[in-house]
RODO-318427 format. One record per residue (C-alpha): residue in one letter; x negated, y negated, z. Coordinates in nm, 2 decimals, padded with zeros to 4 digits. Last residue first. Layout:
// RODO-318427
r,px,py,pz
A,X,Y,Z
...
***
This chain:
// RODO-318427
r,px,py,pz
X,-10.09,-07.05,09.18
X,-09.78,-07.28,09.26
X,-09.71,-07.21,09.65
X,-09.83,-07.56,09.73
X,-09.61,-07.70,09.44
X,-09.31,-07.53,09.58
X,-09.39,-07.71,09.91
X,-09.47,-08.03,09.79
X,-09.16,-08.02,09.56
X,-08.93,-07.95,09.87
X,-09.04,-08.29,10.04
X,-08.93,-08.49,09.72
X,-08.61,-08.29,09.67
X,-08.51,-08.31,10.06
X,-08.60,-08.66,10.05
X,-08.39,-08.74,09.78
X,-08.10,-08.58,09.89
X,-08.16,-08.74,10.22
X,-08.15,-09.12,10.06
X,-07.84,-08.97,09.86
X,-07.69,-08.87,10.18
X,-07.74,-09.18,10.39
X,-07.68,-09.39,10.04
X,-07.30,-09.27,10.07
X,-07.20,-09.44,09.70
X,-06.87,-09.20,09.68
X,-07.07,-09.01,09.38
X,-07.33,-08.93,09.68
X,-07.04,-08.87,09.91
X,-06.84,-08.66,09.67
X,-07.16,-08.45,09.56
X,-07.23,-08.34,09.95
X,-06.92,-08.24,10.02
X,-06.89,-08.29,10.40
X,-06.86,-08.07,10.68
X,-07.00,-07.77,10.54
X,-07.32,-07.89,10.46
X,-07.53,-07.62,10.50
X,-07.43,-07.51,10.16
X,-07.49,-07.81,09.97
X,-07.84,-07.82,10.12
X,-07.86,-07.44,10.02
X,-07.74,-07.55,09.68
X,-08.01,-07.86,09.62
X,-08.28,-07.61,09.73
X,-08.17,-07.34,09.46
X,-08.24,-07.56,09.23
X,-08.59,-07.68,09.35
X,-08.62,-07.33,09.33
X,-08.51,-07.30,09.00
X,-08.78,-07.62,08.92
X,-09.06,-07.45,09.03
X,-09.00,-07.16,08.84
X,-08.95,-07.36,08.52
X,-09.30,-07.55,08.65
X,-09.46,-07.19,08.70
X,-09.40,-07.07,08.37
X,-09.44,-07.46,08.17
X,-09.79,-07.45,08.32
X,-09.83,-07.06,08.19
X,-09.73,-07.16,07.87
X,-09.99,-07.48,07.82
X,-10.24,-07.25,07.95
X,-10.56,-07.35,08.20
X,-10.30,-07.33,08.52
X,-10.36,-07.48,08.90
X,-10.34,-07.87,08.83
X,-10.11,-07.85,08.56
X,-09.87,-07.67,08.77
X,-09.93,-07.89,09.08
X,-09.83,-08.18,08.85
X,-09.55,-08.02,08.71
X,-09.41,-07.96,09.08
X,-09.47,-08.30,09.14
X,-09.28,-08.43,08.80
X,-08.97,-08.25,08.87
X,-08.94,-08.36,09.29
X,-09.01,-08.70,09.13
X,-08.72,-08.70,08.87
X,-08.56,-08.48,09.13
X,-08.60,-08.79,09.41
X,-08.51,-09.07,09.15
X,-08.17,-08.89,09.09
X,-08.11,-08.84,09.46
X,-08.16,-09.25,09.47
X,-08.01,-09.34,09.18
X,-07.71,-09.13,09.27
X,-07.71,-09.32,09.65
X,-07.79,-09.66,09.45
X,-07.47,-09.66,09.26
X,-07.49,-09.95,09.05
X,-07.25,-09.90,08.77
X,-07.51,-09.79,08.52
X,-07.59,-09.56,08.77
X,-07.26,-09.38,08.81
X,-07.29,-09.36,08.43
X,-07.61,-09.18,08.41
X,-07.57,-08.91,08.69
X,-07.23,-08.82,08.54
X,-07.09,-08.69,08.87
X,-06.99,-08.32,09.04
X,-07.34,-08.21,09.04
X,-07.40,-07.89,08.84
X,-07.40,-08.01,08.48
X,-07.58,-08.29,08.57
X,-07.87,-08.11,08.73
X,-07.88,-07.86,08.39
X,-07.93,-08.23,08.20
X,-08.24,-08.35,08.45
X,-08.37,-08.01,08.36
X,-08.34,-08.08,08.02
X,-08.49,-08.47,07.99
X,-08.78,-08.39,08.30
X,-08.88,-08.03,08.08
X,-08.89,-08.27,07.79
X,-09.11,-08.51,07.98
X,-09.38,-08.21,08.08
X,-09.39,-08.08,07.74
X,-09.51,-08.44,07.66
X,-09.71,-08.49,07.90
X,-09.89,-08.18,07.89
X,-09.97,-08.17,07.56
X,-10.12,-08.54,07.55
X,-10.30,-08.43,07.83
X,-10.42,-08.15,07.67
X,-10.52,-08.33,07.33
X,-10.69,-08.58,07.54
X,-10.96,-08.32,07.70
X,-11.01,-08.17,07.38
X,-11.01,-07.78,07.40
X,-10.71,-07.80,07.20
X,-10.89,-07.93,06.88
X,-11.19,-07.77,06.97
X,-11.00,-07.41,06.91
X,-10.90,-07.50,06.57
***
């Protein structure tokens, strides 16, 4: 049984597909937090929520990749990528936070592609970090 995982296409298959089901649930606990439905703001052609959408999708998928990348165990890859994703998290409510002047989710749902275009940034350039920390 233990060549079966050993197999270099077995993991990768693994991976992946853990990987897009962490994408599909985090992507759900970011929806429940932001003040829009991701989705259908999409759908209508808001480019500012596509834009801070594409940048966690990324943000996501970087930290898993820098999870993969360091860790032998399918469990310890999902470990550090769940931690990798709180912070990432945490990131989008200290940007919220220092951005008293404006609400962040109104002018993203609003259409603001300044902010979504920085919200996706920020996500982007946080996962490098988080990922460099990933051990």
């Amino acid at each position: 049984m233990n060549q079966f995982w050993d197999n270099v296409y077995i993991q990768s298959a693994a991976n992946y597909s853990v990987v897009i089901l962490c994408v599909i649930v985090f992507l759900a606990i970011f929806e429940l937090v932001t003040k829009y439905k991701n989705w259908e703001e999409i759908q209508k052609g808001n480019v500012a929520v596509a834009m801070a959408t594409g940048g966690k999708i990324f943000g996501i998928a970087n930290i898993f990749r820098y999870s993969i990348e360091q860790n032998d165990s399918l469990v310890t890859m999902i470990s550090w990528g769940v931690f990798g994703f709180v912070l990432l998290l945490a990131g989008y409510f200290i940007f919220e936070f220092l951005t008293p002047k404006f609400n962040i989710d109104q002018e993203i749902k609003n259409g603001n592609r300044a902010v979504g275009f920085i919200a996706m940034i920020l996500s982007i350039g946080l996962s490098f970090v988080i990922g460099a920390g990933i051990s």
